[in-house]
C-alpha positions as CSV (number, residue, x, y, z in Angstrom):
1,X,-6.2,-22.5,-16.1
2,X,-9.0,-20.1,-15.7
3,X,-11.5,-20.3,-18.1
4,X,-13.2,-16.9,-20.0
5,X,-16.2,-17.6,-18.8
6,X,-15.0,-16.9,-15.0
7,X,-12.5,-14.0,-16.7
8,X,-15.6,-12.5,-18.9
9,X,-17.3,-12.7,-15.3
10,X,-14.8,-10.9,-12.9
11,X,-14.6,-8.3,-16.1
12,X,-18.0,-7.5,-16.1
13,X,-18.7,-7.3,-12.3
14,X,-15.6,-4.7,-12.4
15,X,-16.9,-2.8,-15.5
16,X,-20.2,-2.2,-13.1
17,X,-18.6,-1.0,-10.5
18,X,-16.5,1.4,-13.3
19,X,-19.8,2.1,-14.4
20,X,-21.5,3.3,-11.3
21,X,-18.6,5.4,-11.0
22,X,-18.8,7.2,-14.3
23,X,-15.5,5.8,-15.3
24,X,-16.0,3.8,-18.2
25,X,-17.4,6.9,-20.2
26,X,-14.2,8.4,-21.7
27,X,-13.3,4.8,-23.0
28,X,-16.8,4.4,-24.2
29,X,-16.8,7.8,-26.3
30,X,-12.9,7.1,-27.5
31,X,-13.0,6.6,-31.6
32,X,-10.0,4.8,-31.3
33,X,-12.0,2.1,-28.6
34,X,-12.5,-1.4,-31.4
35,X,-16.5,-1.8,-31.8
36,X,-16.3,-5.2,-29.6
37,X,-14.9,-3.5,-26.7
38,X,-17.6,-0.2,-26.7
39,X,-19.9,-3.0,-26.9
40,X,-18.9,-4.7,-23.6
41,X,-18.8,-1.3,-21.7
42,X,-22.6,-0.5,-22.8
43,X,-23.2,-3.8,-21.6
44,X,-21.1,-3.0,-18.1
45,X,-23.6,0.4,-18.4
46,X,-26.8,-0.9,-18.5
47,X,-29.0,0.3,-16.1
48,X,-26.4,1.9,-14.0
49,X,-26.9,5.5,-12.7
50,X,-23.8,7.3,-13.8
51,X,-22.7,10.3,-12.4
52,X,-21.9,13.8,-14.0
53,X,-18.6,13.5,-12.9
54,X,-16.5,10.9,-12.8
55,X,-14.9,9.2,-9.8
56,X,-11.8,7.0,-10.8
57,X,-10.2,6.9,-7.6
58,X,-12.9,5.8,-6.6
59,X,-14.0,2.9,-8.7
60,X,-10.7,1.4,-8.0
61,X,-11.3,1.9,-4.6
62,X,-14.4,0.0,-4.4
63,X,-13.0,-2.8,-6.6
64,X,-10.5,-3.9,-4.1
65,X,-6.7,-3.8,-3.2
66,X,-5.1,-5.4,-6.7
67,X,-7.6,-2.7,-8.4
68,X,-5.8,0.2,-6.5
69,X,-2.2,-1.1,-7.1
70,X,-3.9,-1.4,-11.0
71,X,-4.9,2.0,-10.8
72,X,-1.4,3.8,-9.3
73,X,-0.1,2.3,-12.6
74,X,-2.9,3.7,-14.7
75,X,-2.2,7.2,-13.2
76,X,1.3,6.9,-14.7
77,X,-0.4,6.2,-17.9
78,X,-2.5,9.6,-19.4
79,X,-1.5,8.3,-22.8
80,X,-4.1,5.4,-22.2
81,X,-6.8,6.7,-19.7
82,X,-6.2,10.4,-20.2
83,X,-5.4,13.6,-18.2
84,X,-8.1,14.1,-16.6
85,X,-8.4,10.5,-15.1
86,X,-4.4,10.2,-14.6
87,X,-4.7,13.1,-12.4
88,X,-7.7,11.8,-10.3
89,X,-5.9,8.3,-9.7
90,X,-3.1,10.0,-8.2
91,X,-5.6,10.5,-4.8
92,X,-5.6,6.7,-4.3
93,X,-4.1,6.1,-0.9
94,X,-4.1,2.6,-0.9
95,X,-5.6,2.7,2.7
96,X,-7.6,-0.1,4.3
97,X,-9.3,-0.9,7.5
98,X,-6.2,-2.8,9.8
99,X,-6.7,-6.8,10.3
100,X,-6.9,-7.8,14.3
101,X,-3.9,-8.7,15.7
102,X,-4.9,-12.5,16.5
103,X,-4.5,-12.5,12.9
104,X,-0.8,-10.6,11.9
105,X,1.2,-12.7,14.8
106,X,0.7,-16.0,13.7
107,X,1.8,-14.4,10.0
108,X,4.9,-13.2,11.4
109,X,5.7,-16.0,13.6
110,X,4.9,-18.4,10.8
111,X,7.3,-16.0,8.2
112,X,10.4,-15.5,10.0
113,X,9.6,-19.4,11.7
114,X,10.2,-18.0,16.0
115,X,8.0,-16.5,18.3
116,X,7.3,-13.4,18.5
117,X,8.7,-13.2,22.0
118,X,12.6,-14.1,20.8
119,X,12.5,-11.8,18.2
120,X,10.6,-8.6,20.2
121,X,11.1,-7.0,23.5
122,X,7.6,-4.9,22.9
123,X,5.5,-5.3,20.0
124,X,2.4,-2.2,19.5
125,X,-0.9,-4.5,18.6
126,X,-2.0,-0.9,17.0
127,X,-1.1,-0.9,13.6
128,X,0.8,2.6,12.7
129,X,-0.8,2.5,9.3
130,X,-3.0,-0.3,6.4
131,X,-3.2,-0.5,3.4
132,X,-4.1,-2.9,0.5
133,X,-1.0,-5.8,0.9
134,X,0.2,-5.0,4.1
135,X,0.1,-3.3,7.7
136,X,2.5,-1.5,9.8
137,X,3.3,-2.0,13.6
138,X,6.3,-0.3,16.0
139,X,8.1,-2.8,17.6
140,X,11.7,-2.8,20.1
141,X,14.3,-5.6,19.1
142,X,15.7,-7.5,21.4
143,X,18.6,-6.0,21.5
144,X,16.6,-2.4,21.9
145,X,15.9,-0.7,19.4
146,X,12.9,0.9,17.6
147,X,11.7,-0.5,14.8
148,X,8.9,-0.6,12.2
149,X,7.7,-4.2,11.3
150,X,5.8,-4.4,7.5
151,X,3.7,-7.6,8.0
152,X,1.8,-9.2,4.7
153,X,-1.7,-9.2,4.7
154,X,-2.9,-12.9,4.7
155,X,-4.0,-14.5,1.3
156,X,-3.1,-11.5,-0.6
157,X,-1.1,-12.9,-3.1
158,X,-3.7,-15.4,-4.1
159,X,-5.8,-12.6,-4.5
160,X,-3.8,-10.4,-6.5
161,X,-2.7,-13.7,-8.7
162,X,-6.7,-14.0,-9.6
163,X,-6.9,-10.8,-10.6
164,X,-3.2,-10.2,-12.3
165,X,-4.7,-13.4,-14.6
166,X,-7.8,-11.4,-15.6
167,X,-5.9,-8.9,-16.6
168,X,-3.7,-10.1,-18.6
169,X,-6.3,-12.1,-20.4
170,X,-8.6,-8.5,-20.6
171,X,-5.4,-7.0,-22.7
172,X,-4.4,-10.1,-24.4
173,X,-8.3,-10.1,-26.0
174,X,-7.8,-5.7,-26.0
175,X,-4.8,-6.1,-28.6
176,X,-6.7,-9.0,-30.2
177,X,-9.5,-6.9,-30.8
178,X,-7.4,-4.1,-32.0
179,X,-5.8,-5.3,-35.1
180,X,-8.2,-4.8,-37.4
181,X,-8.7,-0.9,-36.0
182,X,-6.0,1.0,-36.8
183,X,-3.5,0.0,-34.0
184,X,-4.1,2.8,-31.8
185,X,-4.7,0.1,-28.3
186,X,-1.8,-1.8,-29.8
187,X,0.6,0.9,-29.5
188,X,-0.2,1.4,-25.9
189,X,0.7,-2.0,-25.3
190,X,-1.8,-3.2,-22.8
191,X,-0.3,-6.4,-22.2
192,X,3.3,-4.5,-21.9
193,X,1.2,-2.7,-19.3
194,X,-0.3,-5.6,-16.8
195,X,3.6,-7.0,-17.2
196,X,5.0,-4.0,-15.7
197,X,2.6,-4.3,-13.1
198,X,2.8,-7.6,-12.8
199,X,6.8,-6.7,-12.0
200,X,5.9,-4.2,-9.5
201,X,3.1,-6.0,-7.7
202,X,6.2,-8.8,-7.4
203,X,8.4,-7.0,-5.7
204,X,5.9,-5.8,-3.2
205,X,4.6,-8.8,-3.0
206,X,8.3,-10.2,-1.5
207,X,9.2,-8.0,0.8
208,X,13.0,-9.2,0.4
209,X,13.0,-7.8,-2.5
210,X,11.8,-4.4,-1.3
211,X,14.3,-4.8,1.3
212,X,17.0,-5.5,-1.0
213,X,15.6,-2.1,-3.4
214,X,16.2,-0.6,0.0
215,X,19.4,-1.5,0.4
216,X,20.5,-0.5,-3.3
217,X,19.2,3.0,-3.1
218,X,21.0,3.5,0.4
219,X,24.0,2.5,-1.1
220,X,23.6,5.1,-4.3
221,X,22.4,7.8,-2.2
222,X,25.9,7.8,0.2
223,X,26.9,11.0,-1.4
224,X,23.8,12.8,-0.4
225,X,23.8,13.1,3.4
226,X,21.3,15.0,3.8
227,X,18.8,12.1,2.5
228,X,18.1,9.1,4.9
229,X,17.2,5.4,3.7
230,X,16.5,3.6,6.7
231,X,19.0,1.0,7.7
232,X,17.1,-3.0,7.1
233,X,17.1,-5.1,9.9
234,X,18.1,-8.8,8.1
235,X,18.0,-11.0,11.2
236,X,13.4,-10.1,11.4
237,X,12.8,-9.6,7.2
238,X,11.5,-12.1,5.0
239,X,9.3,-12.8,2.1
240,X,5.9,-11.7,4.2
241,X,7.8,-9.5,7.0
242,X,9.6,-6.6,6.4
243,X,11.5,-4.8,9.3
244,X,13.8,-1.4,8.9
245,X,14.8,1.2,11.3
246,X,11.9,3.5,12.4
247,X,11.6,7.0,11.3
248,X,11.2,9.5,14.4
249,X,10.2,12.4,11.8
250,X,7.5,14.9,10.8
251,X,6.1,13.8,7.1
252,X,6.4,16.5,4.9
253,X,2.5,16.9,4.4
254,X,2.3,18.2,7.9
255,X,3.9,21.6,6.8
256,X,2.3,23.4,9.6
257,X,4.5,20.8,12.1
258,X,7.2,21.4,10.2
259,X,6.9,25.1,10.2
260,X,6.2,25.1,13.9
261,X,9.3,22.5,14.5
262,X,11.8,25.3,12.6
263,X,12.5,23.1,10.0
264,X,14.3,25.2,6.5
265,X,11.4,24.6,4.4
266,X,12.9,25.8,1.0
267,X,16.0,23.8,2.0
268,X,14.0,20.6,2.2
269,X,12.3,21.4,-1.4
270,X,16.2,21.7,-2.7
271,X,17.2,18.7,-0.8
272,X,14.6,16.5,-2.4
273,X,14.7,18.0,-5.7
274,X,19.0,16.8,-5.2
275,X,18.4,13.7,-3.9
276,X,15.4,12.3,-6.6
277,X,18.3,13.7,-9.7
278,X,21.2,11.9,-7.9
279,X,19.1,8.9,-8.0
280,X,17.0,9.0,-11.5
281,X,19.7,10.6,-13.3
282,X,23.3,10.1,-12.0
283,X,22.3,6.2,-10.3
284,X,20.1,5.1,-12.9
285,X,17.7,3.6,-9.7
286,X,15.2,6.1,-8.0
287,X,11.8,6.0,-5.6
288,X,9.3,5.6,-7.3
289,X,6.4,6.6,-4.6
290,X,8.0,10.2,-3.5
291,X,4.8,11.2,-2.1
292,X,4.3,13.2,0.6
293,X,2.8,10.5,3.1
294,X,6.2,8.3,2.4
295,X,8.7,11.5,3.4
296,X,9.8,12.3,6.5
297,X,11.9,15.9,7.9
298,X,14.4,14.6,10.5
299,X,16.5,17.3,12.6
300,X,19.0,19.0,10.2
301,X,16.9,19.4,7.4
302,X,17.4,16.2,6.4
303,X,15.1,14.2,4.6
304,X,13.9,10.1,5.3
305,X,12.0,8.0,2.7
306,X,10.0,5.0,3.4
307,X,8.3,2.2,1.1
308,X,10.5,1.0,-1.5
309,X,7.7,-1.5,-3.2
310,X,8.2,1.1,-6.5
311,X,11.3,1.2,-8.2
312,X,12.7,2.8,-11.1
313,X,15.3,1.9,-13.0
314,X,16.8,3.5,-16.6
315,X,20.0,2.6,-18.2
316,X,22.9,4.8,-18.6
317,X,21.9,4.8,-22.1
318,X,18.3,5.8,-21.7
319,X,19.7,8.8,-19.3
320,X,22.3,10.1,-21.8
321,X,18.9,10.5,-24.4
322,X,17.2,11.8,-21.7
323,X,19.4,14.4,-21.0
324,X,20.2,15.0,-24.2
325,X,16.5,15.9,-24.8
326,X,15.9,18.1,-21.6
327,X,19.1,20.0,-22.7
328,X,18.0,20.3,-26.3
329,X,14.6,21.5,-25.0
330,X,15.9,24.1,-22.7
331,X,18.4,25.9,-25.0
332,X,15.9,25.3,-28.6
333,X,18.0,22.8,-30.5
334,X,14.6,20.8,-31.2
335,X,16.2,19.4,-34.3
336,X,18.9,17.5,-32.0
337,X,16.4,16.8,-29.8
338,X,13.9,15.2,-33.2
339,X,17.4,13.2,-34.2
340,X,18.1,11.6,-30.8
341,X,14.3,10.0,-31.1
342,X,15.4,8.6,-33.8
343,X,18.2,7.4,-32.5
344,X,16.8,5.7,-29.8
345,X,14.1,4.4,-31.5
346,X,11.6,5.6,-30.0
347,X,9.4,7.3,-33.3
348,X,9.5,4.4,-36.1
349,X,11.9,5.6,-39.3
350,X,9.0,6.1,-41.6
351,X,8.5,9.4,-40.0
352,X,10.1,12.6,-40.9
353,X,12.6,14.3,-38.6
354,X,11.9,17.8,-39.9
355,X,8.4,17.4,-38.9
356,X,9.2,15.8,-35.6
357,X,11.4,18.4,-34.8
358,X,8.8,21.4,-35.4
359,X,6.1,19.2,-32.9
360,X,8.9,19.3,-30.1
361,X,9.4,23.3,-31.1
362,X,5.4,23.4,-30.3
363,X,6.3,22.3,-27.0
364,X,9.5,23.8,-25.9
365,X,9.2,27.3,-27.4
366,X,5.8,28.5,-25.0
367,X,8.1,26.8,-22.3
368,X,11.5,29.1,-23.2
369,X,9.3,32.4,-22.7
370,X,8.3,31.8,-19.1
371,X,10.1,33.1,-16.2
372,X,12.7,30.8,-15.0
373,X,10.9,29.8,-11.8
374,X,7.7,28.8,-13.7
375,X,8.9,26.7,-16.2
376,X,8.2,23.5,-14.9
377,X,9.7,20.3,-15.2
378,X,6.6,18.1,-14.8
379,X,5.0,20.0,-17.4
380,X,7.5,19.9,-20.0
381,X,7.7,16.3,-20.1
382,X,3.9,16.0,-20.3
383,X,4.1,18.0,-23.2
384,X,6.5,15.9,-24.6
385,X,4.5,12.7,-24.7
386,X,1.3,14.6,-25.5
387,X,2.9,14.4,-28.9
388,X,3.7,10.6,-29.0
389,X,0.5,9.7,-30.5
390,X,1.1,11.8,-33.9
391,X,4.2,10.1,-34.7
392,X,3.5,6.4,-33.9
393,X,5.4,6.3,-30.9
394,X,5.7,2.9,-29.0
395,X,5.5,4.3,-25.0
396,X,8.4,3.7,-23.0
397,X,7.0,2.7,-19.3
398,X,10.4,3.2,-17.7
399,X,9.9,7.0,-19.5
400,X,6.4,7.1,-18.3
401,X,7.2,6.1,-14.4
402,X,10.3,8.7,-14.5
403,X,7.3,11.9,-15.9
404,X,5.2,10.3,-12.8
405,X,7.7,10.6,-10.2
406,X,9.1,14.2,-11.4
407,X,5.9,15.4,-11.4
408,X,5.0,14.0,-7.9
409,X,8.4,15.7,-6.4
410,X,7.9,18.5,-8.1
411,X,4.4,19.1,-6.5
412,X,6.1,18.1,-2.8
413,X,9.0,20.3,-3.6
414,X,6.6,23.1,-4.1
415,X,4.1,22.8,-2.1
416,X,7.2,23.5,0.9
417,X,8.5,26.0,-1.3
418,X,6.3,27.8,-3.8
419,X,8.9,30.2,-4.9
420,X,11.4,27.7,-5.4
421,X,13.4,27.9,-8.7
422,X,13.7,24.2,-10.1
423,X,16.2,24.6,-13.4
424,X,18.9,26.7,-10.5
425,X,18.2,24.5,-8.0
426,X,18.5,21.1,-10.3
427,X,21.0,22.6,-12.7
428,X,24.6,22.3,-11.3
429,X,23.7,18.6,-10.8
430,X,22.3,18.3,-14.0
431,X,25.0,20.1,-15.7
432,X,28.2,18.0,-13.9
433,X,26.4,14.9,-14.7
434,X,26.2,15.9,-18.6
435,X,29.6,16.8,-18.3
436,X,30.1,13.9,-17.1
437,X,28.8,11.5,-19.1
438,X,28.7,13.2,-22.4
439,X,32.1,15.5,-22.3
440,X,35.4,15.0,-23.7
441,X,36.3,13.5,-20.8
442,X,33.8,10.7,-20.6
443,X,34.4,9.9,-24.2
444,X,38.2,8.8,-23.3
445,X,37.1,7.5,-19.9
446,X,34.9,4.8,-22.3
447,X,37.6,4.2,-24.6
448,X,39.8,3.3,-21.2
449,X,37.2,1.2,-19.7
450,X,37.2,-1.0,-23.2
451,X,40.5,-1.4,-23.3
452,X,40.8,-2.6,-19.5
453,X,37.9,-4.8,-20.6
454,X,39.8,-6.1,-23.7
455,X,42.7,-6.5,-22.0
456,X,41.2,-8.6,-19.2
457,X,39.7,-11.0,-22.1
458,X,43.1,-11.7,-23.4
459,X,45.0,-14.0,-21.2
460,X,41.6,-16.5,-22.0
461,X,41.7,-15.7,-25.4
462,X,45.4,-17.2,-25.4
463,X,44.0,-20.0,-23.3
464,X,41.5,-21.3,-26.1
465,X,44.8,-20.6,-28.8
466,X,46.9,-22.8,-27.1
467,X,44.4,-25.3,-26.3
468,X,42.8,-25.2,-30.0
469,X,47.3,-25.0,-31.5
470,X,49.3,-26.9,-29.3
471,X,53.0,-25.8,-29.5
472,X,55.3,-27.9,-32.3
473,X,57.0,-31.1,-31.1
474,X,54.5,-31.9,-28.4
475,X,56.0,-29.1,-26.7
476,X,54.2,-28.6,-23.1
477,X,52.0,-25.0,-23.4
478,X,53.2,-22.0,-21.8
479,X,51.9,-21.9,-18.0
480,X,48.6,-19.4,-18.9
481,X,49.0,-15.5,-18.0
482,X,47.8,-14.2,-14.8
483,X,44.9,-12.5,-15.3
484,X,44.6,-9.1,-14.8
485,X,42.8,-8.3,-11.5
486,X,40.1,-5.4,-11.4
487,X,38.3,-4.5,-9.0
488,X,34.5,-3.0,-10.0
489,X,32.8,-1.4,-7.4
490,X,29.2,-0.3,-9.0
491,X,30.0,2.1,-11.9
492,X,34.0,2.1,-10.2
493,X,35.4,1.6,-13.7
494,X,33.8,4.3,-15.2
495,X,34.2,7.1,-12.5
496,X,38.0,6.2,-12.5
497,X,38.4,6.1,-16.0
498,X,36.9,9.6,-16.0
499,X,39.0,11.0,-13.6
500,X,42.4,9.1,-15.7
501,X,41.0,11.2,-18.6
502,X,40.7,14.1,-17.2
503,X,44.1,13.9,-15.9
504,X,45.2,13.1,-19.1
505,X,43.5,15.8,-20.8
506,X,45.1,18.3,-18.0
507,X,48.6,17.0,-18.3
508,X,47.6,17.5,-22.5
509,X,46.5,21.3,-21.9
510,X,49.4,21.8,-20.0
511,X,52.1,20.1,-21.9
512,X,50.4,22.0,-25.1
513,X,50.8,25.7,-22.8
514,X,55.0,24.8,-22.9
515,X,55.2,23.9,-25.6
């Protein structure tokens, strides 16, 4: 177990490298930093020559690779580190100086447990790309064909495990330090924090897993064609090697390329802006990292995404609030809007509802009187947890990675499309999934989907009868009912179950028109 000392060590060597950087001053000025805390960042201070302007990016950039994957978590977090250095994290690029290949073949060999010779027919010594956990090389299988190979840097994880266990201990003492100061750190939940990156830094960490992410979001995304999840190549993946079809693309930072290459560029915006909703709001299980370095333009217009180390994920439940709120912003019904906080839990009861409901009005109101095209998505939500503070509101990190994301596809979608009009080109997807999900329709399709649940139950519920109340006269039991078989493909149940109802509601309408 590590002791303070060494934590109270790494801590301080960090803070001076924050310090140099000028990015310890907004923490340092905060009223709602505890005393003890503002007294360890003087101390990081001393003697350091801190700039007029700070540099977060990089800071983290100078602290080291778990630092950077630290601070792409921060930038999802203004609530805690503020606009202004949010904003300036999101220039990390998590790029690093490749390793020599005399190191990365013994890693893969040693990984996937054969030489690299059975495995490749050609294998580029050039890394394609570095960054802090791993490095990228184009390889041809065996069998022929091209792909990318995602090899783990060596020692990493030990690395990233020293400094995961600082951290935790740094918000574990932040919270600590915190209750006797109003609560303000402890309803940013800094330990709920580290543990979310903790999660993420695990499932980069095991490239399986990403692989498996992969393979989930391919799977959600078959009714989008014109969005490509490269296919993962099993046989040469595991925990510390990661290897998927390669991309033959233009990224969509390039825009010059992609002008030159004829691609539709207002066609790609729309395509992305359809394929991040399908996933974040009809799937439940988006990309996380839409930047522009991780998209590709393939012929068609079609679009390619690579690096699936970031995840989200939000329950159907979380997405019917969430689109309950979007739609209560959008057409003014704040006080629906104020309620289904309330609901979910997300401002404590104490508060008032009335009030609440004027402080979204604040927000949505400037937004209703801009032209369509300018009313922005990104901006809206970051209006709508500038207010959290006010009303004691515990953050919501699933919430939080969601704003990040829109707001990163939104600036990708315009920056290939200034003019284009995000609420028409988002809407009739938007619109069929609250249809969907929160229409008569779906409201019978649940009632059907608990019944076929219940009735699945019963034949082991007359199991446990007959075994608890044996028949009179010693009478042998019944042979047991044959269960009902259903077959659940992902959210199968549901989607028939809506389409049942809404032939039920048809045959209804029409039956009521003879009548």
């Amino acid at each position: 177990m590590t002791s303070s000392i060494v934590h109270s060590w790494r801590l301080l060597k960090w803070g001076r490298t924050l310090a140099r950087h000028g990015a310890l001053r907004g923490l340092e000025q905060d009223p709602n930093t505890p005393p003890r805390v503002r007294r360890m960042l003087r101390l990081a201070r001393f003697g350091a020559r801190v700039p007029a302007q700070p540099g977060y990016a990089d800071a983290f950039e100078a602290i080291g690779p778990a630092a950077i994957k630290l601070g792409q978590t921060l930038a999802t977090r203004p609530d805690i580190v503020g606009d202004e250095a949010a904003l300036d994290l999101l220039r990390l690029q998590d790029a690093l100086p490749p390793l020599p290949f005399s190191v990365i073949k013994p890693q893969i060999e040693k990984s996937l447990g054969r030489p690299l010779e059975t495995l490749f027919a050609s294998f580029d010594e050039t890394p394609v790309g570095a960054a802090s956990i791993a490095q990228v090389h184009r390889a041809v299988t065996i069998d022929g064909r091209s792909v990318a190979v995602k090899v783990q840097r060596p020692g990493v994880e030990s690395d990233f495990a020293e400094a995961i266990d600082t951290y935790e201990w740094a918000a574990a003492q932040l919270e600590a330090a915190d209750r006797n100061g109003g609560g303000e750190i402890t309803r940013l939940q800094p330990r709920l924090v580290i543990a979310t990156f903790k999660r993420w830094t695990a499932r980069e960490l095991d490239f399986r897993r990403e692989a498996a992410s992969a393979s989930e979001l391919a799977e959600g995304m078959a009714s989008e064609p014109n969005f490509h999840v490269p296919a993962i190549d099993w046989a040469r993946t595991s925990g510390k090697v990661l290897t998927l079809e390669w991309i033959d693309g233009i990224k969509l930072s390039n825009r010059d390329a992609l002008a030159a290459a004829g691609f539709d560029l207002p066609l790609l915006a729309q395509t992305l802006i359809h394929a991040f909703l399908r996933q974040a709001i009809a799937e439940g299980f988006f990309h996380a990292d839409l930047h522009q370095g991780n998209l590709f333009a393939l012929p068609g217009n079609r679009i390619a995404a690579v690096d699936f180390g970031i995840m989200g994920r939000i329950d159907r439940r979380a997405r019917i609030w969430l689109a309950e709120i979007l739609y209560g912003l959008i057409t003014g019904n704040y006080r629906r809007v104020a309620e289904i906080h309330f609901e979910a839990g997300y401002v404590p009861p104490h508060h008032d509802v009335a009030e609440f409901a004027t402080a979204l009005r604040a927000v949505g109101e400037p937004m209703r009187g801009l032209p369509v095209k300018e009313m922005s998505i990104g901006m809206m939500l970051d209006g709508l947890f500038s207010i959290t503070r006010d009303f004691d509101m515990v953050t919501q990190p699933h919430l939080l990675l969601l704003q990040k994301t829109m707001v990163m596809v939104e600036g990708v979608a315009t920056a290939l499309d200034p003019d284009i009009n995000l609420w028409e080109t988002a809407g009739p997807l938007v619109e069929e999934w609250i249809r969907t999900e929160l229409g008569p329709e779906a409201a019978i399709a649940d009632r059907i989907v608990s019944d076929v649940k219940t009735l699945y139950r019963l034949p082991e519920l007359v199991r446990r009868i007959e075994a608890r109340f044996p028949p009179p006269g010693g009478a042998p039991p019944a042979p047991p009912l044959r269960e009902i078989e259903v077959v659940r493909i992902g959210g199968g149940w549901r989607y028939a179950a809506v389409g049942l109802a809404s032939a039920l509601a048809g045959i209804a309408a029409t039956w009521t028109m003879i009548g």
